[in-house]
N, C-alpha and C positions, 0 to 999 in steps of 0.2 A: 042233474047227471050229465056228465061231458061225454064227448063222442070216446069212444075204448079206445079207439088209437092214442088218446093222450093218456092212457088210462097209468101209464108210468112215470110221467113228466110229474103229472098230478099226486103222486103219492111223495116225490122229490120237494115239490113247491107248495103243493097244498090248493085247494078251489081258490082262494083269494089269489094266489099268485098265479095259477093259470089265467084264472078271470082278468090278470091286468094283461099277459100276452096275448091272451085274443084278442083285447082292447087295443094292442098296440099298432103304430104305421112306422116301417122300417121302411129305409131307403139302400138299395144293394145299387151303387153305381160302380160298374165297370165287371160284367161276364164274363171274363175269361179265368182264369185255374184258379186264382183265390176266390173273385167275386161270384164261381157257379157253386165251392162248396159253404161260402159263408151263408147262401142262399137256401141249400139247400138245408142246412141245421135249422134256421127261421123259419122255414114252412113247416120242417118236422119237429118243432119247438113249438105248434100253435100261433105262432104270430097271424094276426086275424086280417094283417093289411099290409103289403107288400109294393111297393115301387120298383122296378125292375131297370136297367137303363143300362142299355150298350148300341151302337150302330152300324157295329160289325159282322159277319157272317162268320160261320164255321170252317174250316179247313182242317184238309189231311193234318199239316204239320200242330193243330191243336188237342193231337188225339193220346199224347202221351201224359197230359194232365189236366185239361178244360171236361170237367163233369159230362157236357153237353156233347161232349168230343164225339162223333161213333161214324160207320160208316154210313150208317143212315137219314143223318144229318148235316153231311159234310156241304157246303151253299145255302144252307138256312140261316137266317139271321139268330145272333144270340138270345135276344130277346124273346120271340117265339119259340123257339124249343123252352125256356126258361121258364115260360108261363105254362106252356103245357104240362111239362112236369111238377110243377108248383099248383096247379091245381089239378092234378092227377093223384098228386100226395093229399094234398087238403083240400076239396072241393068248398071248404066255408069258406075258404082266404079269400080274400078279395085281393085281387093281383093286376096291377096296373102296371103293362110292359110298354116302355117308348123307346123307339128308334130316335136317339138322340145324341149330339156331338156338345160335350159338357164345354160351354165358354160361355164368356157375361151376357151374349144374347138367349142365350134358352135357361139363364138359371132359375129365371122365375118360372118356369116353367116346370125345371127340374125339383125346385125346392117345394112349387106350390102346394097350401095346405100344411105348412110346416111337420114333414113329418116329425115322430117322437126320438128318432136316432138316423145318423144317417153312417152306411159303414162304404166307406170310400176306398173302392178297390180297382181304382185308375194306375195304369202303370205312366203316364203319359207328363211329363215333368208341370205343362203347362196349364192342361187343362187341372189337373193335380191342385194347384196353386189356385189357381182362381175360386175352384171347389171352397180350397179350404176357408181363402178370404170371404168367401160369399156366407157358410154357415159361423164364422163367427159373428157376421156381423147382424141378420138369424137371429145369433144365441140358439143354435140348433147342432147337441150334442154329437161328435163323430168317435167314429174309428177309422185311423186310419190307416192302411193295409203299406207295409214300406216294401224296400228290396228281398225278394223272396227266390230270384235267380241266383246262381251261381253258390247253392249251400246246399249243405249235406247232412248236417247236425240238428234235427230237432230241439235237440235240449240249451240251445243258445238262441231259441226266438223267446221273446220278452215282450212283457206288455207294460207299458210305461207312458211318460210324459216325450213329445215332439226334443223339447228342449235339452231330454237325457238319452237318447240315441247315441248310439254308438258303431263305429265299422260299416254304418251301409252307407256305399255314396249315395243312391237317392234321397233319402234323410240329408245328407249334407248339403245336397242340391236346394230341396225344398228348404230348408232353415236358410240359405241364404238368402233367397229370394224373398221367405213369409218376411224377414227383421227388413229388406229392404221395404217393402209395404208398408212396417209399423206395426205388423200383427203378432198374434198372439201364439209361445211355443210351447203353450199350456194341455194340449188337447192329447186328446190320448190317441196312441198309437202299438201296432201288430209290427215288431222287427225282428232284425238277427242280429248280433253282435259276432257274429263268426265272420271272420274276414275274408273277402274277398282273392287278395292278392296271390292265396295258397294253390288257389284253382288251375288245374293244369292247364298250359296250353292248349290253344285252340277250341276252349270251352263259349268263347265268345267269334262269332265271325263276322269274315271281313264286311264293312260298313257296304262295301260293293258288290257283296254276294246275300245282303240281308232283306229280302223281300218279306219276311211275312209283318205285321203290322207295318204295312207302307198303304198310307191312305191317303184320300184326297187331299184332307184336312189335318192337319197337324207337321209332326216330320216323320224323316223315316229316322225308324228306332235299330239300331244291332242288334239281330238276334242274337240272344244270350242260352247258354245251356239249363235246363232247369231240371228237377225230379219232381215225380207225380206226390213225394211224398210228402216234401215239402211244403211248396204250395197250397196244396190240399189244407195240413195241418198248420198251417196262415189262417185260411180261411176259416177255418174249424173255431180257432181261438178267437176272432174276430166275432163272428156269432154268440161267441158263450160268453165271452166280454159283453156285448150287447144287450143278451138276454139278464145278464147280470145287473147293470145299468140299470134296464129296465123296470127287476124286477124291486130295487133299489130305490129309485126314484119314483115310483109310485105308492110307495109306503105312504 
């Protein structure tokens, strides 16, 4: 008999299929609006083992879509709030949260223990890239979370192959770089085909007035305009993609 909170999932999937989600180790890289809600359907999904990984704190301007976002958390790292409510929801999971900046020196670190999926919700071009070349080479299944700024339209995010994206520059970005590599644009990915270009002015600000995601490490990024709704439902399909996968490939 499973714990009653999953007592709905279980009627969806059946014991056998629960029983593989608690068996499963999901890797959620990158906490902010997609990576806190794909997070959170995997905990409330019974995933019995979780990887957590961001190394950035919370801020005011993250409150209009980052889960985590709230006035009571604003200077906490992502990570910590992320565990605390991951095992607030499901105290079996086991949740393993690291302060971590995703490049070729910490990937063994990040991958160790190969988890069973990994959903890759970096918005950051470079470390992005390296991610993806590292779990190909792995053989360790992703999702990968694409351009989820500057859209409005739910019903034009698609879940598909890297190599049949369409409309999001990040996607174009990443493809050019994995085929410089030699890698593979096989792998499944979370986008939008809605185009960017439509977006009103001033939805993007200037490179010189864009401080939030400006770290030590990496570059500074343009803030870009986003909805909570969007993002959110990124994340959402990311998750159920996964739990899909999962429930899939343990047949």
């Amino acid at each position: 008999m499973y714990d009653e909170r999953f007592s709905r999932i279980q009627l969806m999937i059946g014991d056998e299929g629960l029983e593989r989600l608690i068996n499963s180790h999901v890797a959620v890289i990158g906490l902010g609006a997609v990576g806190s809600y794909a997070t959170e359907a995997l905990v409330r999904s019974g995933i019995g083992r979780l990887r957590l990984i961001d190394f950035d704190e919370i801020s005011k301007t993250n409150i209009n879509r980052h889960l985590y976002a709230m006035e009571s958390t604003i200077g906490k790292p992502k990570k910590d709030v992320a565990e605390q409510r991951s095992k607030d929801i499901n105290p079996a999971c086991k949740v393993e949260a690291l302060d971590c900046f995703v490049n070729p020196d910490t990937m063994d670190k990040v991958l160790e223990g190969k988890p069973d999926i990994v959903i890759d919700a970096i918005d950051s071009l470079g470390p992005k890239v390296e991610l993806l070349i590292a779990l190909e080479e792995r053989n360790i299944p992703v999702i990968s979370c694409l351009g989820a700024a500057l859209r409005t339209d739910p019903s034009q995010i698609k879940v598909g192959a890297m190599k049949k994206t369409q409309n999001c520059p990040l996607a174009k970005m990443v493809r050019k770089r994995l085929r410089r590599r030699g890698a593979s644009l096989d792998f499944t990915c979370v986008y939008s085909t809605e185009p960017t270009h439509t977006i009103r002015e001033g939805a993007v600000m200037p490179e010189s007035e864009s401080e939030e995601n400006f770290y030590d490490k990496g570059r500074k990024r343009r803030t870009m305009g986003s909805l909570p709704t969007i993002t959110g439902i990124v994340g959402l399909i990311a998750a159920n993609t996964a739990i899909n996968m999962l429930l899939e490939e343990k047949r």
